[in-house]
Steps between C-alpha positions, in 0.01 A plus 500: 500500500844336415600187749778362378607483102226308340154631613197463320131495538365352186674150378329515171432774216366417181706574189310790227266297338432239692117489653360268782174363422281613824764501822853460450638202634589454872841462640715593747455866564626697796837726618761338394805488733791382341932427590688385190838340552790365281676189621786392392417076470315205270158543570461203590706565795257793606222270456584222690540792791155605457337172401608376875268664715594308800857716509403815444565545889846511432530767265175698470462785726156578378358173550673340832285216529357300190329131439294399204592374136523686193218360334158604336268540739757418770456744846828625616540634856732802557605714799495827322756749635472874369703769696388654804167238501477191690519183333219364376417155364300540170326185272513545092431250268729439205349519175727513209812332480780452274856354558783679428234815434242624782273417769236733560266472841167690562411578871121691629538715831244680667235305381586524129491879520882480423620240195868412491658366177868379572764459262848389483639475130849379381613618139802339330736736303745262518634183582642662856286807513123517607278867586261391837203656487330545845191639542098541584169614348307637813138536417162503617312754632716582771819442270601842421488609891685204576752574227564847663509434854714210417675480154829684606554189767377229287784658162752479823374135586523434110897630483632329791376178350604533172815629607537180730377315260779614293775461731403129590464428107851641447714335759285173399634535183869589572498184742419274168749691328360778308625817509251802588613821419309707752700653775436332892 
């Protein structure tokens, strides 16, 4: 079942050769959901968009409502707004952050049946050029059901915000005086 460009159910195959001892290590495991944007700006510019939580209201049509701090262990609050569902207000807890790199939440619904593993990843190609990667790991037991009823909304919810993301990060830039090259 294809949802977007990057889907995957496995995060993690081991190279020929290579044997666990017993089970193999858990991690993150789950359909993976996935937009990937390029952005023409510093990515530090992009960061300092996503680092401030607070004012994602005012460009982020997939999260319209958002308190917390970006830091480990931190609990963010979001309104959660997915196409043709009613906004809901959801809870995760940050638990890996780097500046200038990712921040990556984890949030348990229906009793922990479904696992959520957020991520939203910068990349630097250049010194005005960065690839946002914006996506989720929905596991559990109830993952892959949630994944299909929902995944085609939540890759929608992922590509509005990356491509506002992209267009706030651009005309950020330009207003400091750099020069994106992407078209309005």
């Amino acid at each position: 079942m294809a949802l977007g460009p990057k889907t995957q159910s496995n995060m993690f195959t081991a190279g020929s050769g290579f044997k666990f001892k017993g089970r193999a290590p858990a991690g993150p495991s789950g359909v993976r959901v996935e937009h990937r944007i390029g952005i023409h700006a510093p990515i530090e510019t992009i960061w300092d968009i996503l680092y401030d939580v607070e004012r994602w209201h005012e460009w982020n049509p997939l999260y319209t409502q958002a308190q917390g701090a970006v830091r480990t262990g931190g609990q963010l609050t979001l309104t959660l707004a997915l196409e043709d569902e009613a906004p809901r207000v959801i809870q995760p807890v940050v638990y890996e952050w780097v500046p200038n790199d990712q921040i990556h939440w984890r949030l348990k619904m229906m009793g922990g049946l479904v696992s959520n593993t957020r991520f939203l990843e910068l990349e630097k190609l250049d010194e005005a050029s960065t690839i946002f990667s914006n996506g989720e790991l929905i596991g559990g037991l109830l993952g892959p059901t949630v994944a299909r009823r929902m995944g085609r909304k939540i890759y929608r919810g992922f590509q509005a915000m990356s491509e506002a993301l992209k267009a706030r990060a651009e005309a950020q830039w330009q207003a400091q005086g750099g020069d994106p090259t992407s078209a309005p």
